[in-house]
C-alpha positions as CSV (number, residue, x, y, z in Angstrom):
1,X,0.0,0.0,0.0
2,X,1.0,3.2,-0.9
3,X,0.5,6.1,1.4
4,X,1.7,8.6,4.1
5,X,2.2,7.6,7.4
6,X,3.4,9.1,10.8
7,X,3.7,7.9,14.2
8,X,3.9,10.4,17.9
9,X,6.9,8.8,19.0
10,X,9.4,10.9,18.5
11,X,9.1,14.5,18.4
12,X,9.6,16.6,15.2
13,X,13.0,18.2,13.9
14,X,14.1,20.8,10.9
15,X,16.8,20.6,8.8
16,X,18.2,23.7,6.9
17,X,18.4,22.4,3.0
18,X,21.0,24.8,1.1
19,X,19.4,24.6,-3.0
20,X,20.8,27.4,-5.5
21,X,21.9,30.0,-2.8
22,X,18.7,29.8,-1.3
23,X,17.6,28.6,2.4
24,X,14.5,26.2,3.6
25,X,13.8,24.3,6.5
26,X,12.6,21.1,5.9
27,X,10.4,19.3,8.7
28,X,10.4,16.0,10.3
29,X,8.1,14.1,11.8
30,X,7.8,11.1,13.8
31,X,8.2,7.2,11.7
32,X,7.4,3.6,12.9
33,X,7.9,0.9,10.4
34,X,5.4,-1.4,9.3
35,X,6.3,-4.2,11.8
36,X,7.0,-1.7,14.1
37,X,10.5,-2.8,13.8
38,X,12.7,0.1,13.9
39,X,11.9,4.1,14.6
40,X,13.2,6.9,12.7
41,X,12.4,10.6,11.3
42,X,11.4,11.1,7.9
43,X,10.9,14.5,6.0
44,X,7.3,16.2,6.4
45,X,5.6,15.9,2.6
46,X,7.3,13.0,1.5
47,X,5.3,10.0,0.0
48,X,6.0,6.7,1.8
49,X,5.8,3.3,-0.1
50,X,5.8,0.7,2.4
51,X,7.4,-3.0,1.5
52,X,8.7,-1.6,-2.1
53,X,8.7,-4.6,-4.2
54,X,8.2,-7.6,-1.6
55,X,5.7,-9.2,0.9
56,X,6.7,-8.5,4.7
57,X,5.0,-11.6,5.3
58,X,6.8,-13.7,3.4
59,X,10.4,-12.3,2.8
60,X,10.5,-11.2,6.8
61,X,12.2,-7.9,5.9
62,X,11.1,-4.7,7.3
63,X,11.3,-1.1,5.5
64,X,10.5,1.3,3.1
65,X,11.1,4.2,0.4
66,X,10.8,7.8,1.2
67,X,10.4,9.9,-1.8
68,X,10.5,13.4,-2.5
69,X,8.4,15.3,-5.0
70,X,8.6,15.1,-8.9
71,X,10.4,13.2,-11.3
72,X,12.8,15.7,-12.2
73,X,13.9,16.4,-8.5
74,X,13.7,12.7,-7.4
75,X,15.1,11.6,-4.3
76,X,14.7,8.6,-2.5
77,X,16.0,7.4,1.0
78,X,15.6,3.5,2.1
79,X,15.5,2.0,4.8
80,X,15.3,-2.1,5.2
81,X,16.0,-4.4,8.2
82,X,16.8,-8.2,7.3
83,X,16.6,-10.3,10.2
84,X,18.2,-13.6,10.6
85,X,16.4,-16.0,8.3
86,X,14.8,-13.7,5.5
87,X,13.9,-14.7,2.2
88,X,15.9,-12.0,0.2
89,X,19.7,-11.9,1.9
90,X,21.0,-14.2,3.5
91,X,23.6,-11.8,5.5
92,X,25.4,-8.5,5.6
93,X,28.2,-9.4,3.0
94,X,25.6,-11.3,0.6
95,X,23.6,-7.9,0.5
96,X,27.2,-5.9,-0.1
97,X,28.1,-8.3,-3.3
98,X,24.9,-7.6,-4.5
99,X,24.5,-4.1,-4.8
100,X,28.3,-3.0,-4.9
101,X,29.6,-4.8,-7.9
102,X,27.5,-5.3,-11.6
103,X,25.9,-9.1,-11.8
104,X,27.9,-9.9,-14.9
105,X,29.6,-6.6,-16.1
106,X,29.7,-2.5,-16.1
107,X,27.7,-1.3,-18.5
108,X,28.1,1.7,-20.0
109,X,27.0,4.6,-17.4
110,X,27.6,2.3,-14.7
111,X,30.4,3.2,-12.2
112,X,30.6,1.4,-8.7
113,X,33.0,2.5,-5.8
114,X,35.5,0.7,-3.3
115,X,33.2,-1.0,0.0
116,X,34.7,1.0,2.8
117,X,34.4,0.7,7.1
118,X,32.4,3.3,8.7
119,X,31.8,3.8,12.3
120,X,27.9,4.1,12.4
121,X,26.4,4.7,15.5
122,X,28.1,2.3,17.6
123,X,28.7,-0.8,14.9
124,X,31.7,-1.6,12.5
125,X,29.3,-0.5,9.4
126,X,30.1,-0.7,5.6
127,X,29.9,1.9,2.9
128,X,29.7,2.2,-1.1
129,X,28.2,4.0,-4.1
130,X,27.6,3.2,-7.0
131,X,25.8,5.4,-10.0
132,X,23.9,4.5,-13.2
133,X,20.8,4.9,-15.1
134,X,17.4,4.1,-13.2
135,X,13.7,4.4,-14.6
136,X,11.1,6.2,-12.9
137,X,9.2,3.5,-10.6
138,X,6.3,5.6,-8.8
139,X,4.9,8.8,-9.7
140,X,2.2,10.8,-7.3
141,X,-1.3,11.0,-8.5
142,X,-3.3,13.9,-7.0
143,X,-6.8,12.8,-8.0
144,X,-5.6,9.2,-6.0
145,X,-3.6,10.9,-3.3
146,X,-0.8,8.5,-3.5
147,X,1.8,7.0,-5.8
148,X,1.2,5.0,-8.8
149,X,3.3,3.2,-11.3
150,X,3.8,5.2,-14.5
151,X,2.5,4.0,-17.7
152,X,5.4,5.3,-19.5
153,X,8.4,5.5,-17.0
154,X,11.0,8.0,-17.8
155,X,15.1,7.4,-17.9
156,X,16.8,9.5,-14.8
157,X,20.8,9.1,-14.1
158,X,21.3,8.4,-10.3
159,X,24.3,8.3,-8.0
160,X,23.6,5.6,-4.8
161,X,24.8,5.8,-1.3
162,X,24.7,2.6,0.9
163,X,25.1,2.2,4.5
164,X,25.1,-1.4,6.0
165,X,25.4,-1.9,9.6
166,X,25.1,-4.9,11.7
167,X,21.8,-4.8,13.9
168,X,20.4,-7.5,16.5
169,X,19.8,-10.5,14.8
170,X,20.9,-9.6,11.5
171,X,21.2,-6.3,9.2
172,X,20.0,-2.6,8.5
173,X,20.4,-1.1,4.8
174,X,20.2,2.4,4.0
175,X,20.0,3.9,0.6
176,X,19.9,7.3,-0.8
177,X,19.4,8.3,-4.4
178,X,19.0,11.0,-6.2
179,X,20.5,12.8,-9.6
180,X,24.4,13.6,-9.2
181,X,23.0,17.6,-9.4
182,X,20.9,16.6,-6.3
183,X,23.3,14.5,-4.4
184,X,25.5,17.1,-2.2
185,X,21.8,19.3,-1.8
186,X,20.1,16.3,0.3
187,X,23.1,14.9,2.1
188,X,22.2,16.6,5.3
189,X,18.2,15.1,5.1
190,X,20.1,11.4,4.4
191,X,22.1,12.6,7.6
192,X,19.3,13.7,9.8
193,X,17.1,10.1,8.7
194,X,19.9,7.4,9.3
195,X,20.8,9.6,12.7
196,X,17.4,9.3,14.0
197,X,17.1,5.6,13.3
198,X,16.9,3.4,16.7
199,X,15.1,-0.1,17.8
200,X,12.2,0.0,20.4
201,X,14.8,-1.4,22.8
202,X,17.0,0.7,22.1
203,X,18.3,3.4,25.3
């Protein structure tokens, strides 16, 4: 199901967003995920597809996509949790291989970077990107009030920013896309999300 969701448990925040020499605050508001998994604060306005792609119920993965507006000025921030035992990866390093290197070969437009450690919020986390040519999966329809598929998807050049960590039983991924122009502008938003992420256990 498509729609916008928002949950009281954390409190809101704003973000300064720096676009063209010009200043706005972007708010955020509260997020519980669909299994009510994890916690974390997602940007005021943005659609929210929940379980992009797969069934909760059968993979046993946890998440969502978090888009902003148009086409044009995509951007997307992901969040999944793979426990122990899910259908889609089997661990940390079987999601890396996947998304950090091209199934048989680059093709052309297709760059990936070196898998790097990153300290991320208390765990021995991995980082990559990797860029290339997407097609527009989910455009909003204002007479529905939520996102649709496109008849006619369009062709958009992306640049991708993984973070993998290590979390309870198994794995969180985060993703962040947008066009190389957007990248740098939205940084600080990618920031703000993956900072406020936490576990209902967590103190």
């Amino acid at each position: 199901m498509f729609r916008k969701r928002a949950n009281p448990i954390l409190a809101a925040a704003t973000v300064l967003i720096f676009i063209s020499g010009y200043v706005f605050a972007q708010e955020f508001k509260p997020y519980q995920s669909p299994d009510r998994t994890f916690r974390c604060a997602l940007p005021s306005g943005w659609g929210i597809v929940e379980s992009p792609g797969y069934s909760r119920e059968v993979s046993g993965v946890d998440g969502f996509d978090a888009y902003s507006g148009g086409f044009e000025d995509r951007v997307t921030i992901s969040i999944r949790y793979y426990p122990r035992g899910n259908k889609l990866h089997k661990d940390m390093d079987t999601y890396i291989r996947t998304f950090s290197r091209p199934v048989l070969a680059v093709m052309e437009g297709q760059s990936y970077g070196p898998v790097k450690d990153l300290d991320f919020k208390g765990t021995k986390a991995k980082t990559f990107e990797r860029s290339g040519y997407d097609y527009e999966s989910h455009v909003y329809n204002q007479k529905l009030d939520r996102y649709v598929e496109p008849l006619h998807p369009r062709k958009m050049e992306y640049t991708e920013r993984f973070i993998v960590m290590p979390a309870k039983s198994g794995f969180v991924a985060f993703r962040y896309k947008a066009r190389p122009d957007k990248v740098k502008q939205y940084e600080n938003v990618f920031a703000r999300v993956t900072g406020s992420f936490s576990f209902p256990t967590d103190k």
